[in-house]
C-alpha positions, 0 to 999 in steps of 0.5 A, spaced: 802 567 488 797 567 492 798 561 498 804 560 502 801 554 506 802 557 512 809 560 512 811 567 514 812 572 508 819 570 506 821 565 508 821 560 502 826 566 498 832 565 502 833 558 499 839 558 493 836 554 487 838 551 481 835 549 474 828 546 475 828 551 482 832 544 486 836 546 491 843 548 491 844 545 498 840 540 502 835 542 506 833 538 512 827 538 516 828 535 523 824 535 529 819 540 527 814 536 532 807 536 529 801 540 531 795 536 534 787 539 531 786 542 537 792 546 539 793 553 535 798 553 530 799 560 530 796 562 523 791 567 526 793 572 530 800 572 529 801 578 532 796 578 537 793 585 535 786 582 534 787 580 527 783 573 527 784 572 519 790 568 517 795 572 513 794 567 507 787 566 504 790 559 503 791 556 510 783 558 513 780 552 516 774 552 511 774 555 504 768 560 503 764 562 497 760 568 499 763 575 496 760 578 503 765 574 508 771 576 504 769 583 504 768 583 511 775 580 511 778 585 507 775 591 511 777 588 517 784 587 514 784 595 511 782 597 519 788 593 522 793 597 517 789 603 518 791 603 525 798 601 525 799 607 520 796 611 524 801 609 530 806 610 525 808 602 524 809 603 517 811 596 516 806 593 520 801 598 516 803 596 509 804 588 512 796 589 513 795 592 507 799 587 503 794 582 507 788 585 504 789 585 498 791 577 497 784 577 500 781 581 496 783 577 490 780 571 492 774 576 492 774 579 485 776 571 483 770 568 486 766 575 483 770 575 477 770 582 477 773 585 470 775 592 469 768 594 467 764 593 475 763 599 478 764 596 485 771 593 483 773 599 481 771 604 488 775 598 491 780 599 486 780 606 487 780 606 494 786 602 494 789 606 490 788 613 495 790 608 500 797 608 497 797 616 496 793 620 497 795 625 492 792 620 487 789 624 482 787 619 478 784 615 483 780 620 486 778 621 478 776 614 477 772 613 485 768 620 483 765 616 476 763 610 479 760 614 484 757 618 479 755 611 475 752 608 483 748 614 483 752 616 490 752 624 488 754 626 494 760 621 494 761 623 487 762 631 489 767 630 494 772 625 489 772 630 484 773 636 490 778 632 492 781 631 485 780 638 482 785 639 490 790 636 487 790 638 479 786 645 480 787 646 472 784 639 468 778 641 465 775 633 465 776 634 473 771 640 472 766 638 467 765 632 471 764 636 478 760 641 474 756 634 472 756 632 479 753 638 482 748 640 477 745 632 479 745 635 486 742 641 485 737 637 481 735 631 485 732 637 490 728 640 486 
């Protein structure tokens, strides 16, 4: 479900439906008063934080087709939450992290990113630590895509970070040894 057009997270599920999703009661839409063009609906910075993206992708005024402005868009979302975590407001946190993503399949839609992209899967990993950061398996994935972006120095620091967590798996060895020995060939 990737558009609400417009409306808060929710809002659409408190509605009792029967077969065929018609409502059980009537719903009646009164006087909601209309908004003209240049008067702000709302829909950007909701919360006054400085967000200046929509919640929903959906509901921007333009539609755009390049990979870098919606990364940008995700980045800037990922940050938002980032600094809600760090004040402790989970919920706020989680609600710009759940944005970001929505956004972020926007843009593996418009790059049509398969499993097989090595940047898709540093964003996937990334995410993936955002939810935990005691995701062994993340830092795993993030440490090969590194090592296949030929960012070794990226690589080393996943595959500690993974060998942290599961000090005895040996395909997390191996691949830190691999890392390693690429480092310590690149300044031969």
């Amino acid at each position: 479900m990737h558009s609400r057009n417009g409306l808060p997270d929710g809002v659409s599920n408190h509605v009792a439906t029967e077969d065929g999703d018609y409502p059980t009661l009537d719903v009646i839409i009164e006087d909601c008063g209309e908004i003209h063009k240049e008067t702000d609906d709302g829909v950007s910075n909701f919360f006054k934080d400085g967000d200046i993206y929509p919640d929903w992708p959906a509901d921007l005024d333009k539609k755009v087709n390049e990979i870098s402005w919606w990364m940008k868009a995700v980045d800037s979302i990922k940050a938002f939450g980032n600094e809600q975590y760090r004040k402790q407001d989970y919920k706020m946190a989680l609600r710009k992290y759940c944005k970001a993503l929505r956004y972020l399949d926007v843009c593996w839609d418009l790059e049509d990113i398969d499993q097989g992209d090595l940047k898709g899967a540093l964003l996937d990993a990334d995410f993936a630590i955002r939810d935990g950061e005691d995701n062994v398996k993340a830092f795993f994935r993030q440490g090969q895509a590194c090592m296949a972006l030929n960012d070794i120095d990226a690589a080393v620091e996943s595959f500690k970070k993974a060998l942290d967590l599961e000090p005895n798996d040996g395909g997390i060895k191996k691949e830190l040894a691999a890392a390693r020995k690429k480092v310590s060939n690149n300044y031969l």
